[in-house]
Structure formats: C-alpha cells, structure tokens
Residue, then its C-alpha position, 0 to 999 in steps of 0.5 A: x561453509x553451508x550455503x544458509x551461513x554465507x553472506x554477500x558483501x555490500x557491494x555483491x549485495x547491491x548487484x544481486x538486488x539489481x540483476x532481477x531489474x536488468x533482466x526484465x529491462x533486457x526482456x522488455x528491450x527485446x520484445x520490443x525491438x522484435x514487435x517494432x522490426x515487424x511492425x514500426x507503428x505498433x503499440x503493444x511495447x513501446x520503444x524505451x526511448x518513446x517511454x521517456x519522451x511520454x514521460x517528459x512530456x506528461x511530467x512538464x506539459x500542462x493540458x490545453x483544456x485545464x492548464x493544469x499538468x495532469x500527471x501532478x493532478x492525477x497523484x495529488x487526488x490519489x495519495x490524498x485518497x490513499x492516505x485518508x483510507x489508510x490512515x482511517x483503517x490504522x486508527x480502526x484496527x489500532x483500537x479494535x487491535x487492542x481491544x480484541x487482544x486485551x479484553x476477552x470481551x471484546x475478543x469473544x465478540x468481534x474476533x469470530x466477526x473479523x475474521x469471516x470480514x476478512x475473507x469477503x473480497x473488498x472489490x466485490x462491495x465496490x457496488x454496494x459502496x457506490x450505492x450507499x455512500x455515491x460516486x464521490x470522495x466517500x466510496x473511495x476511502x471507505x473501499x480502501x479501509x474496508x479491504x486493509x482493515x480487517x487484516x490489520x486488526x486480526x494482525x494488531x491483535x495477534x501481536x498485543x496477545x503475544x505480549x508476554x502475560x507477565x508484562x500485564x500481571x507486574x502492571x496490575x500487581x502495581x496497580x495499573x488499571x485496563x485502561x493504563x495497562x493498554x496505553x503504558x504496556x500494549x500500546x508502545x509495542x503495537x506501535x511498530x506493528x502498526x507501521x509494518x501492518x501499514x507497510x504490508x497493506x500499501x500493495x492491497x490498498x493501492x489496488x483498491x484505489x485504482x479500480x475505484x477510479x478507474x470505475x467512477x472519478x474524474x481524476x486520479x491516477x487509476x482513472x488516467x490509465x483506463x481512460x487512455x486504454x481505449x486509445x492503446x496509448x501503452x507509452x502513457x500507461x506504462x509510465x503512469x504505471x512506472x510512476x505508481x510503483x515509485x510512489x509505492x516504493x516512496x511510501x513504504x521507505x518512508x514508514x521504514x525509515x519512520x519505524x527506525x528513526x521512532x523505535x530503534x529497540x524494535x530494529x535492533x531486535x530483528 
C-alpha cells in the first residue's frame, strides 16, 4: 500500500500529535539543566518546576498595590481588545466580501484597492494610528482590524465568486433581486468562510495586539511581558506566553466547534 493511502489509528494519531510537544519539553529540559548546572542563578531557561511555582503564584495572588490578580486583568482587557477588533474586521470584510464578489461595481472599484492594502505592513501605521486616534482603547482595535481585514476581504470575496453562477441565474430566473440573491444565495455559504477567515487571522491578530500594548497601554497581556523584560524575569514571561498560546487554542476550538455545530453540510464536504 502507498504510504499517501495509510491511515494512523486514533490512538497512533493521538501519539503522533504528541511527539512534537515532547521533544521540545525534552529540548527545553536539557537546556536548562546544562545553563542551571553552569550557573544556579541564571535566568535565561528557568527550571519547569520555577515555571510552575510562577504560574501558581501569578494565577492566585493578588498585587499589593491594586489587589487585583494581575494575570486575570491583564487577559480581560486583551481579549476585550482582540474581540472588538476581530469582530470589526468580520463585519467589514463580510460586506465589502459580498459586495466585491457580487456586484462588478463594486469589484472594479475596491478589488485593485484591497489588494495593494493588503500588502502594506499593519505595524508600520501603529504610528500614524497613535497619532490619530491616541494612545487609548481606539488604536488598539483599529491596528487589529486594519491588519486582518484586508485579508479577509479578498478571502470572502473569492469564495462568493466561486459560487457556482448557476446558482445566481436560477435566483434571478425566479425573480430574486441583488439584494435577495446576497443574503438567500451568497450569504448562507460565506458564513463558514467566515468563521475559517476568523480562525486563520487569530495568529495575525494577536500579534498585532501585543505590539500595541506592548508600546502604549497599562494593561494588558503584551504590555505584562515587555514590562517585565527589563527585569529578565523569564519565569513570568514564559508563562504569560504559555497562557497566550492557550488562549489562542481556546478561541479557535471554539469557532471550530462553532462551525460544526452551525454548518454541518460544510464539514461533511470536507
């Protein structure tokens, strides 16, 4: 039998998935008992055991000053951030999706623009956004939906051309009109577009929310790491970068699960 047509059992499956996990515990393991058998007090790879007793304690303890646990302050203003500028940047490229891909208008006007706004570098306007709408909530978000939307756009708006044009001559032949034909035809299949779209821009947008922090807030889980940087205090930000990868994972198994439960036809198509 090929090898493309052999299949891995669950379990194998399962193991397989874990192996890439374990070998870099193992890496990591090693590295730090060579720095730490050279150097008891260095920082660079914290000890796993330290890792833990930090996450314990940021997890639990509330700060003197605030008496607030930091860690649970820091995620709540970030994923507020995160799903305003998300959820802007889905409402954006949903319409101007089905606008582009619809109408020949609309595409001969905004497609050419999309594209050459896909290629400018989000972070690179982090300057002009702090000019013009401050050092507040506003900038934030805008940088988020400014670097996934379009991206998402030109994605939504590929997929409403690939719907088959039969589709869109049997609506008008029973007389839909544009408007009709966009929410009864194109809508109900760029909806599961959408939450992919959503899924794949989460790595993208969560880089964009750490550097804004990370340059200009009080709060927040990218402006908790670079603030302890100066201090080297690796336990505390390898575990703030631990808990933002499990945050990430959360999110997208949630629109995964979301995207199931809402269009099972799609996943039976795949």
């Amino acid at each position: 039998m090929r090898l493309i047509n052999r299949r891995p059992s669950r379990r194998a499956a399962v193991l397989l998935g874990a192996l890439p996990f374990l070998a870099v515990l193992i890496a990591y393991q090693v590295g730090s008992d060579i720095r730490l058998a050279e150097n008891p007090a260095d920082k660079l790879l914290p000890a796993p055991s330290t890792i833990l007793e930090t996450a314990e304690r940021i997890f639990t303890e509330p700060d003197r000053r605030s008496k607030t646990v930091l860690l649970w302050a820091d995620t709540a203003a970030s994923l507020e951030r995160l799903a305003f500028g998300v959820g802007a940047a889905a409402l954006i490229s949903l319409l101007f999706g089905l606008a582009i891909g619809l109408v020949p208008y609309a595409r001969a006007k905004w497609n050419a623009f999309v594209n050459v706004l896909s290629m400018v570098p989000p972070l690179a306007l982090l300057p002009i956004l702090f000019i013009v709408f401050g050092l507040g909530e506003a900038s934030k978000i805008v940088l988020i939906a400014v670097g996934v939307t379009p991206f998402m756009i030109r994605d939504l708006s590929q997929r409403v051309l690939d719907i088959p044009h039969e589709q869109i001559v049997k609506a008008q032949t029973l007389g839909a009109t544009s408007l009709v034909i966009a929410i009864r035809v194109a809508l109900p299949q760029l909806l599961p577009r959408l939450i992919s779209a959503v899924r794949l821009s989460l790595g993208s947008a969560w880089l964009f929310l750490i550097a804004a922090e990370a340059v200009a807030s009080d709060v927040g889980l990218g402006y908790r790491i670079f603030l302890v940087r100066r201090y080297l205090a690796m336990d505390v930000i390898l575990t703030y970068v631990i808990w933002i990868t499990l945050l990430a994972f959360l999110v997208d198994l949630a629109l995964k699960t979301l995207s199931r439960k809402a269009f099972p036809w799609m996943e039976a198509g795949l």
